[in-house]
PDB file of N, CA, C and O in Angstrom:
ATOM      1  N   UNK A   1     -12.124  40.601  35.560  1.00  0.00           N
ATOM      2  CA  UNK A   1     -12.865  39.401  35.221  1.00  0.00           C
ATOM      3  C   UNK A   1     -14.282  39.750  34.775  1.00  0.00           C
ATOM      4  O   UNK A   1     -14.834  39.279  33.781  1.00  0.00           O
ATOM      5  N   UNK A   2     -14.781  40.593  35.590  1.00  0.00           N
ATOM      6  CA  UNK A   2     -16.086  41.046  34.970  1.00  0.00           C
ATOM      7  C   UNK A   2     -16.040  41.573  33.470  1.00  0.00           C
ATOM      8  O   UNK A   2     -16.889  41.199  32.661  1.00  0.00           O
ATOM      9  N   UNK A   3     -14.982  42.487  33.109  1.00  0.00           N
ATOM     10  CA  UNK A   3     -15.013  42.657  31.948  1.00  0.00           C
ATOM     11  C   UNK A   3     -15.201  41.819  30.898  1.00  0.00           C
ATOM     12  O   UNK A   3     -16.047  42.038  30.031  1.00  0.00           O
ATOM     13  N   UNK A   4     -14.208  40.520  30.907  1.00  0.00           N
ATOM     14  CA  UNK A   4     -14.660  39.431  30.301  1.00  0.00           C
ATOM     15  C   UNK A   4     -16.148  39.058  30.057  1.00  0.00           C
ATOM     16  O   UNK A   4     -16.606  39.190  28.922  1.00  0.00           O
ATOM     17  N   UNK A   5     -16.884  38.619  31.024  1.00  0.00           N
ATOM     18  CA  UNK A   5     -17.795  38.646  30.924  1.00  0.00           C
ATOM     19  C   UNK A   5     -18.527  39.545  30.433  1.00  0.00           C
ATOM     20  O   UNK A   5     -19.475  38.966  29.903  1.00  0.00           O
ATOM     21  N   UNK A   6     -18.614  40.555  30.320  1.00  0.00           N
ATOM     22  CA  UNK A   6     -19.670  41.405  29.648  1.00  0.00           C
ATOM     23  C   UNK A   6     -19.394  41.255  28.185  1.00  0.00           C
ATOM     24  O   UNK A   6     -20.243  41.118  27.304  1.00  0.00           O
ATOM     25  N   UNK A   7     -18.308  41.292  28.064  1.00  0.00           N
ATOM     26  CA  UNK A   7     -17.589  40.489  25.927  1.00  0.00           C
ATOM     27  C   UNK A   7     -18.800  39.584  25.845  1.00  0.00           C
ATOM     28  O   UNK A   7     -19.915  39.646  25.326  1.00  0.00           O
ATOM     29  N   UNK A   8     -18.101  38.702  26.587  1.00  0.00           N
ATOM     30  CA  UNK A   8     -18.391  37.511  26.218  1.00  0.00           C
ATOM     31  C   UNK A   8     -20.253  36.774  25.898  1.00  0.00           C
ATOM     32  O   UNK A   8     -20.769  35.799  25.353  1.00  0.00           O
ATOM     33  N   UNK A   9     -20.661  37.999  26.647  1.00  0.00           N
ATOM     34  CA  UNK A   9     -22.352  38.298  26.312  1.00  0.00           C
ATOM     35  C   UNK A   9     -22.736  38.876  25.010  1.00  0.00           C
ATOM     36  O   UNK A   9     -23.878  38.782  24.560  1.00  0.00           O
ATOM     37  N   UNK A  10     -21.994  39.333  24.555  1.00  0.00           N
ATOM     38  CA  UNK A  10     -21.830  40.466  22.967  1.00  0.00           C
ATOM     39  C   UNK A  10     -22.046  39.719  22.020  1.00  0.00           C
ATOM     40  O   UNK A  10     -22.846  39.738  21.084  1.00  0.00           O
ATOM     41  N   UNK A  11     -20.689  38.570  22.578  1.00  0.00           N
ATOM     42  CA  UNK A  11     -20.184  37.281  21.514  1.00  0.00           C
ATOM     43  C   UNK A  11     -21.618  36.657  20.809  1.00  0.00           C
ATOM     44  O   UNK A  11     -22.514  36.368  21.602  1.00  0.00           O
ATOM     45  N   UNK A  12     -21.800  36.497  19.732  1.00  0.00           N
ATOM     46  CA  UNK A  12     -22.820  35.162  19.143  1.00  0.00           C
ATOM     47  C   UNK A  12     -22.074  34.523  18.787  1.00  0.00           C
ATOM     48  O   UNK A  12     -20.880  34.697  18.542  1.00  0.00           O
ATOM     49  N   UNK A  13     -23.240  33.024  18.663  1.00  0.00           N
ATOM     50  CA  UNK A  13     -22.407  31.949  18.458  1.00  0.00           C
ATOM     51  C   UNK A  13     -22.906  31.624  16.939  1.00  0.00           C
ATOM     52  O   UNK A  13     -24.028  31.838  16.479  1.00  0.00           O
ATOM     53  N   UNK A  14     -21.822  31.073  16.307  1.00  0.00           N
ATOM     54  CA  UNK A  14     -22.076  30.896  14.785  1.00  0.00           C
ATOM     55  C   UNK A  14     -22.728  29.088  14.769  1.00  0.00           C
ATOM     56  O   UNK A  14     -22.510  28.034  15.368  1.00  0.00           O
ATOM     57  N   UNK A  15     -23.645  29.625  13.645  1.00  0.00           N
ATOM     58  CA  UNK A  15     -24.285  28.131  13.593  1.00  0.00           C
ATOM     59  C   UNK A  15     -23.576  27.634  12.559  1.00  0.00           C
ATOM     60  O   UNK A  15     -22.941  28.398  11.832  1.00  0.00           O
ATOM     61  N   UNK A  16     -23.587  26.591  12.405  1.00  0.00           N
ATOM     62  CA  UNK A  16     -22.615  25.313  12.072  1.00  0.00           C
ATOM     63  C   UNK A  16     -23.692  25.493  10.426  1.00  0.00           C
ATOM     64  O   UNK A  16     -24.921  25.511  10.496  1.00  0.00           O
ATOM     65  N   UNK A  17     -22.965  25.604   9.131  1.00  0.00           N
ATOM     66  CA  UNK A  17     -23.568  25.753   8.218  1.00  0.00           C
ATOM     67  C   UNK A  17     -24.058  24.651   7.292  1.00  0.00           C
ATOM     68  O   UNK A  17     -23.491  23.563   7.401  1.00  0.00           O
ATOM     69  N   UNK A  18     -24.906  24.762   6.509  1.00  0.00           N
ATOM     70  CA  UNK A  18     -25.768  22.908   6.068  1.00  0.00           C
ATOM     71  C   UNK A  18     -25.795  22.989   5.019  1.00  0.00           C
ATOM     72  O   UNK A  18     -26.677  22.380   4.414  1.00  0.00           O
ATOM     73  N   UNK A  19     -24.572  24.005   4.111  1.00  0.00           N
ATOM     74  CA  UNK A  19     -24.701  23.871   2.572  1.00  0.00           C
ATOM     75  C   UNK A  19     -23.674  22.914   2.300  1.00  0.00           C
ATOM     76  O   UNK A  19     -22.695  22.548   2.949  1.00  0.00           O
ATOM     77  N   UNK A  20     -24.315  22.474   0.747  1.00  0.00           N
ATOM     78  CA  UNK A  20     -23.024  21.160   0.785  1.00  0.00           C
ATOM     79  C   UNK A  20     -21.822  21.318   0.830  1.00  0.00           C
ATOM     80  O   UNK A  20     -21.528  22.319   0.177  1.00  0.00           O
ATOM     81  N   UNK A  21     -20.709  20.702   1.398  1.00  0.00           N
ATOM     82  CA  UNK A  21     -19.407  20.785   1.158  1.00  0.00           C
ATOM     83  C   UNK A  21     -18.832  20.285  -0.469  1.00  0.00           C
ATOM     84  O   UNK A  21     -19.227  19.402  -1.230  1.00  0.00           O
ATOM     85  N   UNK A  22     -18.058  20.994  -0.539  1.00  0.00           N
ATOM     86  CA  UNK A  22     -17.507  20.170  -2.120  1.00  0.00           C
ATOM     87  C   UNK A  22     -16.403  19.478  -1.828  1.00  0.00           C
ATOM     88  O   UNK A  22     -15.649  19.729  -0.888  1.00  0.00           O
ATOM     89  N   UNK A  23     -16.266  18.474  -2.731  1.00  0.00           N
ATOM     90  CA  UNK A  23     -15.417  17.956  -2.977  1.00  0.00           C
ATOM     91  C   UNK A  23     -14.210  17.843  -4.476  1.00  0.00           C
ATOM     92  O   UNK A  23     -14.489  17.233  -5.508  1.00  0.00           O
ATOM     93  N   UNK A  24     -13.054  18.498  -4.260  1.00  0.00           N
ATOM     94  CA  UNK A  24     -12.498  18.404  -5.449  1.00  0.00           C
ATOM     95  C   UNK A  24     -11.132  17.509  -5.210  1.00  0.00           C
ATOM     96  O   UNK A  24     -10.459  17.419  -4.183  1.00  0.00           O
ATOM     97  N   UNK A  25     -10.993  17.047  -6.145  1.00  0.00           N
ATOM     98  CA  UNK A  25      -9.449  16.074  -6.351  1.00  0.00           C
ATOM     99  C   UNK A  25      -8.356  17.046  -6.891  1.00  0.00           C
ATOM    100  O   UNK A  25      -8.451  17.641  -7.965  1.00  0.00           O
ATOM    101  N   UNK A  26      -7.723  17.103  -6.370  1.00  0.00           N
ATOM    102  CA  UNK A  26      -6.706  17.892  -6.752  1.00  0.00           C
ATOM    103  C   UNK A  26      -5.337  17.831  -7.458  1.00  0.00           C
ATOM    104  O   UNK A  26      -4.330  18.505  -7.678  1.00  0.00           O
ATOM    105  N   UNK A  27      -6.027  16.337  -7.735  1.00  0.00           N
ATOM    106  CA  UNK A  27      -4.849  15.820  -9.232  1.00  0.00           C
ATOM    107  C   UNK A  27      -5.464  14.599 -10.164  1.00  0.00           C
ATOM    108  O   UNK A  27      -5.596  13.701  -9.333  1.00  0.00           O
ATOM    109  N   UNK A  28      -5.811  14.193 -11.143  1.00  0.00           N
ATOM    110  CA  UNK A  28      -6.476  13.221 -11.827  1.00  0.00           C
ATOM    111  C   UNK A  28      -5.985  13.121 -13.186  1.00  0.00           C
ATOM    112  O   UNK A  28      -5.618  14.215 -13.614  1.00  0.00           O
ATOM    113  N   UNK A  29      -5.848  12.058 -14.089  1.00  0.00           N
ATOM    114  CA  UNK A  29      -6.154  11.775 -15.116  1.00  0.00           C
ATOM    115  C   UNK A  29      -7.603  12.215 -15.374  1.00  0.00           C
ATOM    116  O   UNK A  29      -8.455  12.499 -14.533  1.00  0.00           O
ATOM    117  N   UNK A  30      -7.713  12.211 -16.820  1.00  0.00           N
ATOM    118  CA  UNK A  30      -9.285  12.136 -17.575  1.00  0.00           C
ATOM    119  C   UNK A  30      -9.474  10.593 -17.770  1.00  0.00           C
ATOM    120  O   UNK A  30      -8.834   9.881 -18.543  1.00  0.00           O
ATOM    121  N   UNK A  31     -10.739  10.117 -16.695  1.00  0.00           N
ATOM    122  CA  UNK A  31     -11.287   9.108 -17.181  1.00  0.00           C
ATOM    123  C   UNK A  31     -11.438   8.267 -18.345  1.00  0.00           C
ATOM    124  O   UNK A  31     -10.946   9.120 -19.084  1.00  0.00           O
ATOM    125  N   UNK A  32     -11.745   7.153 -19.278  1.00  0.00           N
ATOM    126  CA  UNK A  32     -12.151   6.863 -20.268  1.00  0.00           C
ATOM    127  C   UNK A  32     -13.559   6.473 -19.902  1.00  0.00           C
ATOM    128  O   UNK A  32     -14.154   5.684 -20.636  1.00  0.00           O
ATOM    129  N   UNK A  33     -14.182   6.995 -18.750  1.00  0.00           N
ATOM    130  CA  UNK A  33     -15.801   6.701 -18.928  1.00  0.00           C
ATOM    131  C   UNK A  33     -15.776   8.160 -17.939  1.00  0.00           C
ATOM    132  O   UNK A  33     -15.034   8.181 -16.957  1.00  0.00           O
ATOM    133  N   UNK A  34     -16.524   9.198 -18.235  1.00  0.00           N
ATOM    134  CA  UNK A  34     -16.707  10.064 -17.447  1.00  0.00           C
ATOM    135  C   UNK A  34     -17.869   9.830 -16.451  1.00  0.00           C
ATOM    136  O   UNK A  34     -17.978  10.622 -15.516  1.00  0.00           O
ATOM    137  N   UNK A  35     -18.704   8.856 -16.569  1.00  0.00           N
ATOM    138  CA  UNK A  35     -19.702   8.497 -15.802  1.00  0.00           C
ATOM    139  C   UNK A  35     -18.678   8.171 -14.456  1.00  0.00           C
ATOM    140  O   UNK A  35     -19.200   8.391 -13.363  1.00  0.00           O
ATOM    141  N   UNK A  36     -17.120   7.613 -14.450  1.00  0.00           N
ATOM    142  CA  UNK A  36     -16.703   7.437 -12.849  1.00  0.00           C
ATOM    143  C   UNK A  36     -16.309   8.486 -12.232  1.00  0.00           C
ATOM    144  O   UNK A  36     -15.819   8.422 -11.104  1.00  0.00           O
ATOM    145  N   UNK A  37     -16.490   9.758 -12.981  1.00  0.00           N
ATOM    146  CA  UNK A  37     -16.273  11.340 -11.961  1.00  0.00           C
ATOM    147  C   UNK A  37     -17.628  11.689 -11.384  1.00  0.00           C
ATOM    148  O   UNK A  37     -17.739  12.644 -10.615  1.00  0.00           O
ATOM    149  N   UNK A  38     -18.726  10.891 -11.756  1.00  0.00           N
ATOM    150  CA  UNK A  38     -20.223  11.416 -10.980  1.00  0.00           C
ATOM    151  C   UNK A  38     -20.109   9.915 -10.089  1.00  0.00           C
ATOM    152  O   UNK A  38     -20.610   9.986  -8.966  1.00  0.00           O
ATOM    153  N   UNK A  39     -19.630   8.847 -10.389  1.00  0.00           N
ATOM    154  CA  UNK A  39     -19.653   7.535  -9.799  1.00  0.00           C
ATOM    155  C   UNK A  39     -18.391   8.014  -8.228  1.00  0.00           C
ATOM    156  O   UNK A  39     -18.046   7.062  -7.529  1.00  0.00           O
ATOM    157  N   UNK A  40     -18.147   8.650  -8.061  1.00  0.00           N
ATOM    158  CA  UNK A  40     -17.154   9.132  -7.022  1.00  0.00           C
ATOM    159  C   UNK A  40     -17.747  10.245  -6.652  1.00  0.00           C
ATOM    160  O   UNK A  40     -16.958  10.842  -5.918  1.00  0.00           O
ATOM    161  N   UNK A  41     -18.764  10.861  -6.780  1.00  0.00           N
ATOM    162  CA  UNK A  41     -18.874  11.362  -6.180  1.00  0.00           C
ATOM    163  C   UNK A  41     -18.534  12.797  -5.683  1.00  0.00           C
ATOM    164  O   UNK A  41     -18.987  13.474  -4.761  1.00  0.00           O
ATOM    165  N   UNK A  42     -17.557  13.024  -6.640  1.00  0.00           N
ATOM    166  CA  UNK A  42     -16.524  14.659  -6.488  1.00  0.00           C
ATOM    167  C   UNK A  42     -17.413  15.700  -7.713  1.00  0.00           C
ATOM    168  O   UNK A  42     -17.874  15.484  -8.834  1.00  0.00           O
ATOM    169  N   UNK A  43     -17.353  16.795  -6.879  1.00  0.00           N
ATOM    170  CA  UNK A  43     -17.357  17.998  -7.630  1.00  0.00           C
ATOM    171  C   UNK A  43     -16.917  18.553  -9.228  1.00  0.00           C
ATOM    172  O   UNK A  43     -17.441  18.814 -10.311  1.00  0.00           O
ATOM    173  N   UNK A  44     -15.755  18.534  -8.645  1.00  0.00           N
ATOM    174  CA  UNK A  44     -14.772  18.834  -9.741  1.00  0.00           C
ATOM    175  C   UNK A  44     -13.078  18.168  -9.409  1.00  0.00           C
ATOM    176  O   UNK A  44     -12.595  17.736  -8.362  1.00  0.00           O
ATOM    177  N   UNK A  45     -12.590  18.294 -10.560  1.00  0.00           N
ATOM    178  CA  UNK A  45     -11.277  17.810 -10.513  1.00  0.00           C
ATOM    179  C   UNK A  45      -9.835  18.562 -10.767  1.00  0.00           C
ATOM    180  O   UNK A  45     -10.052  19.744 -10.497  1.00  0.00           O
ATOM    181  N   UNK A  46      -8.879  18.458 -11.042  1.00  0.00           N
ATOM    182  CA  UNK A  46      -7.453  19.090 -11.691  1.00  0.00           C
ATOM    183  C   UNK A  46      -7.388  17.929 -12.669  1.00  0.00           C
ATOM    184  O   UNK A  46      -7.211  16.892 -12.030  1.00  0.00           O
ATOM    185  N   UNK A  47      -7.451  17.746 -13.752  1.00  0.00           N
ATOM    186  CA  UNK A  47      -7.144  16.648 -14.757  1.00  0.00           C
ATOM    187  C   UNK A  47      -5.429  16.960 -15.264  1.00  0.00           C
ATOM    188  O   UNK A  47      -4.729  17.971 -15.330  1.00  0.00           O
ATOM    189  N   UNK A  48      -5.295  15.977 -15.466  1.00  0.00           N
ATOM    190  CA  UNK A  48      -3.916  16.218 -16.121  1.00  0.00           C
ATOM    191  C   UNK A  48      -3.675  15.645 -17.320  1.00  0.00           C
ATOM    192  O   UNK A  48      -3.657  14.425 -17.484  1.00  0.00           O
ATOM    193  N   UNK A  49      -3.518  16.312 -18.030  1.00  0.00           N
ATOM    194  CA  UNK A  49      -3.755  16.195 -19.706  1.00  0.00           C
ATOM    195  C   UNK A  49      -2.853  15.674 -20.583  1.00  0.00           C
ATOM    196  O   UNK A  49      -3.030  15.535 -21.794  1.00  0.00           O
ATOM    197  N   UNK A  50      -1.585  15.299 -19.761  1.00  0.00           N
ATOM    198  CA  UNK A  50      -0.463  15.051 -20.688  1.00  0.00           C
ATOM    199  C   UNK A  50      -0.063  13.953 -21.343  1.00  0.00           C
ATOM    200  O   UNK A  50       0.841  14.728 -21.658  1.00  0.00           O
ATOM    201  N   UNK A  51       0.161  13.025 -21.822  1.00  0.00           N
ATOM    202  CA  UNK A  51       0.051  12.153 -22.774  1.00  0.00           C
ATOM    203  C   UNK A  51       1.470  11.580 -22.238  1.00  0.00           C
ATOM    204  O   UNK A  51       2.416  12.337 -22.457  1.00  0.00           O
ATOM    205  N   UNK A  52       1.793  10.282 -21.524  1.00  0.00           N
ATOM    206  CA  UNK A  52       2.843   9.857 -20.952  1.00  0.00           C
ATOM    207  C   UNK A  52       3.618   8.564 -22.261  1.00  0.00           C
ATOM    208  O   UNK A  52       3.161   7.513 -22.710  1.00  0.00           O
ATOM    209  N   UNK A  53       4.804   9.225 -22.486  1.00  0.00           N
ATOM    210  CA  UNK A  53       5.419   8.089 -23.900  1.00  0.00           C
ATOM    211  C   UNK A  53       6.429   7.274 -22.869  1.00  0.00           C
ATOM    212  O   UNK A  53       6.846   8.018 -21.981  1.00  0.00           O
ATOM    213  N   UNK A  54       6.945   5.823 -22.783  1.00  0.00           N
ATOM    214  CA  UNK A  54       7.711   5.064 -22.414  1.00  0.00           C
ATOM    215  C   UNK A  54       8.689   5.536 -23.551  1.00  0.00           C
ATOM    216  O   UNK A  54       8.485   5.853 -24.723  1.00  0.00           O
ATOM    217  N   UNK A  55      10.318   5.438 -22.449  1.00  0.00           N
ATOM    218  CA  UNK A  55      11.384   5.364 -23.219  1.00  0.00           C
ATOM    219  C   UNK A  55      12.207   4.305 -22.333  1.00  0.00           C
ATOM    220  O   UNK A  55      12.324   4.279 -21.108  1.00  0.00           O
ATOM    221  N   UNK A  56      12.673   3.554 -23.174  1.00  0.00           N
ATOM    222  CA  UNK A  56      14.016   2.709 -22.434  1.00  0.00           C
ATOM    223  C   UNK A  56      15.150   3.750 -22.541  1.00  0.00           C
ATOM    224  O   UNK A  56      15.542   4.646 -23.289  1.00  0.00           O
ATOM    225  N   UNK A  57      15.416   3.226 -21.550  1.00  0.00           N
ATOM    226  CA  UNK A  57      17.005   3.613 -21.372  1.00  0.00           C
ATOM    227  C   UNK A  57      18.293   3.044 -21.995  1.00  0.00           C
ATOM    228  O   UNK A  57      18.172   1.920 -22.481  1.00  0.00           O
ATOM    229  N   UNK A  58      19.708   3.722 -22.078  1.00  0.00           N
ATOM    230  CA  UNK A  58      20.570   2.237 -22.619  1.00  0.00           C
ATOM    231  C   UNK A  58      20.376   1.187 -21.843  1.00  0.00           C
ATOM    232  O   UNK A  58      20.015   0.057 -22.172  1.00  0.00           O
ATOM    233  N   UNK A  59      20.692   1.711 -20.547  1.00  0.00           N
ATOM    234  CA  UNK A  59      20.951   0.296 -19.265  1.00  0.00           C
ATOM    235  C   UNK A  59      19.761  -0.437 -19.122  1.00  0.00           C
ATOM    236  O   UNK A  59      19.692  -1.315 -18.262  1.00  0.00           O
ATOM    237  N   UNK A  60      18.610  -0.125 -20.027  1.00  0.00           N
ATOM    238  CA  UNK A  60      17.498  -1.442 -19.781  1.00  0.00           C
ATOM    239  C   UNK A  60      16.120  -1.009 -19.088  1.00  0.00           C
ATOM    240  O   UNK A  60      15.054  -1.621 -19.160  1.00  0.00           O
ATOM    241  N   UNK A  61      16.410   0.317 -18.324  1.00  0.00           N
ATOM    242  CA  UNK A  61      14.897   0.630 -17.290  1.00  0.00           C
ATOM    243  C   UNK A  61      14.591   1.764 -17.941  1.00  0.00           C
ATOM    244  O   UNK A  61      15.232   2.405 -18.775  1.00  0.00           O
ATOM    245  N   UNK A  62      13.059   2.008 -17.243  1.00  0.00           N
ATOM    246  CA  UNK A  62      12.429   2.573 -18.201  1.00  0.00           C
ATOM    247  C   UNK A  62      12.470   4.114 -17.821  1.00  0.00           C
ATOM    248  O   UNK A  62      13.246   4.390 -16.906  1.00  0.00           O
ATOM    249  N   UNK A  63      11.894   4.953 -18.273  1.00  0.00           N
ATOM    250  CA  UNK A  63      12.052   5.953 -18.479  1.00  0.00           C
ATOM    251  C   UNK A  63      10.236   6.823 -18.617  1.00  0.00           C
ATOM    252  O   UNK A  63       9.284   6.234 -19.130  1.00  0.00           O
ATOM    253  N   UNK A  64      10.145   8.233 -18.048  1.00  0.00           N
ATOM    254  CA  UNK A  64       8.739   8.322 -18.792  1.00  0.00           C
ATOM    255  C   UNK A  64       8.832   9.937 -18.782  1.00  0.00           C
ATOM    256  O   UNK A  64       9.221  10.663 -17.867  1.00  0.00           O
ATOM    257  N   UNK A  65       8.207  10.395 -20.485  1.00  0.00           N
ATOM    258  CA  UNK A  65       8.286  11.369 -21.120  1.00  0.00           C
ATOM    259  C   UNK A  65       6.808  11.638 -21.033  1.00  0.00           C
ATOM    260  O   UNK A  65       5.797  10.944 -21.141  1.00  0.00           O
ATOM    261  N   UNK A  66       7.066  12.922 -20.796  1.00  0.00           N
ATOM    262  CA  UNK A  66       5.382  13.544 -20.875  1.00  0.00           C
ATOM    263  C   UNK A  66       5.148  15.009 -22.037  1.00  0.00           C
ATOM    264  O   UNK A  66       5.520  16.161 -22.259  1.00  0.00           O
ATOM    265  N   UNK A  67       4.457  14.170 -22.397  1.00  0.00           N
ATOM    266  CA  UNK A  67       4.126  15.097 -23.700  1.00  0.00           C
ATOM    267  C   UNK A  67       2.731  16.184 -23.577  1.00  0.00           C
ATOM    268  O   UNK A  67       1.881  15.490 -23.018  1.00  0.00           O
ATOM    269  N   UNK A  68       2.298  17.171 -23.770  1.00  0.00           N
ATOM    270  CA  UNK A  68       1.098  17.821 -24.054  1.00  0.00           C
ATOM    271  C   UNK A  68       0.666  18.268 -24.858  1.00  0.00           C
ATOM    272  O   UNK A  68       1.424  18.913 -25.581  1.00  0.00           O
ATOM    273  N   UNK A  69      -0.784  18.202 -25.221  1.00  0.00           N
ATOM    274  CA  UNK A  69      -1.625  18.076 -26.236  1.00  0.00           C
ATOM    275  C   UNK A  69      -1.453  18.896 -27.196  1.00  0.00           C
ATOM    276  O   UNK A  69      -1.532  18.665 -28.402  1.00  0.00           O
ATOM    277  N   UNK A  70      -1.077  20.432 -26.355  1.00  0.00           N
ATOM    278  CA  UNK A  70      -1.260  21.297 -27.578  1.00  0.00           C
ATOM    279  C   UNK A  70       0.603  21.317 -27.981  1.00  0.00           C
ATOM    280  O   UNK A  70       1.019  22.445 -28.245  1.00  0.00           O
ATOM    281  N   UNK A  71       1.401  20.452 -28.019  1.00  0.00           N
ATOM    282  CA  UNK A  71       2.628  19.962 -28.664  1.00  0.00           C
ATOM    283  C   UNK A  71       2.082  19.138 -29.915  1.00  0.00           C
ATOM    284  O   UNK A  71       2.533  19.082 -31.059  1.00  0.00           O
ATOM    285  N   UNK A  72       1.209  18.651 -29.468  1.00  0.00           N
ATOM    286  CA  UNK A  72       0.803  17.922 -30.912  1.00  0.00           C
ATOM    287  C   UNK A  72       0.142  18.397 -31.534  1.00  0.00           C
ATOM    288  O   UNK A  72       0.110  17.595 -32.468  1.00  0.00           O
ATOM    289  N   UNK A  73      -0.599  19.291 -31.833  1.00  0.00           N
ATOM    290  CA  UNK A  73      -1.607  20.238 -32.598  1.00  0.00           C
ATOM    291  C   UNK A  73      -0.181  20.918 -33.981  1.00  0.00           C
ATOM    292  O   UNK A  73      -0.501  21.730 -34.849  1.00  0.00           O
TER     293      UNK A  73
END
């Protein structure tokens, strides 16, 4: 038991750190006003770039195709 104790005198204790935390989203559309990615408040984001086309189906419901940008270039 003493041994413990003598560790445990060695030990420092870590101070709790005061740089900012970030914040990132880790899935998003691109805005049509980029002013609401500083209006929220986040860091940074994962945007997802793909361009979503509606398809019907025969039977009537819908359907959704995702297209990307550099497909259309």
């Amino acid at each position: 038991m003493s041994s413990l104790l003598a560790c445990s005198s060695v030990i420092k204790k870590v101070s709790v750190s005061k740089e900012k935390r970030l914040y990132i989203d880790g899935l998003s559309f691109i805005p049509s006003d980029l002013n609401d990615v500083k209006a929220a408040e986040i860091d940074a984001f994962i945007a997802d770039i793909s361009a979503i086309e509606e398809v019907k189906r025969p039977d009537g419901s819908l359907n959704y195709k995702r297209t990307y940008l550099c497909g259309k270039s």
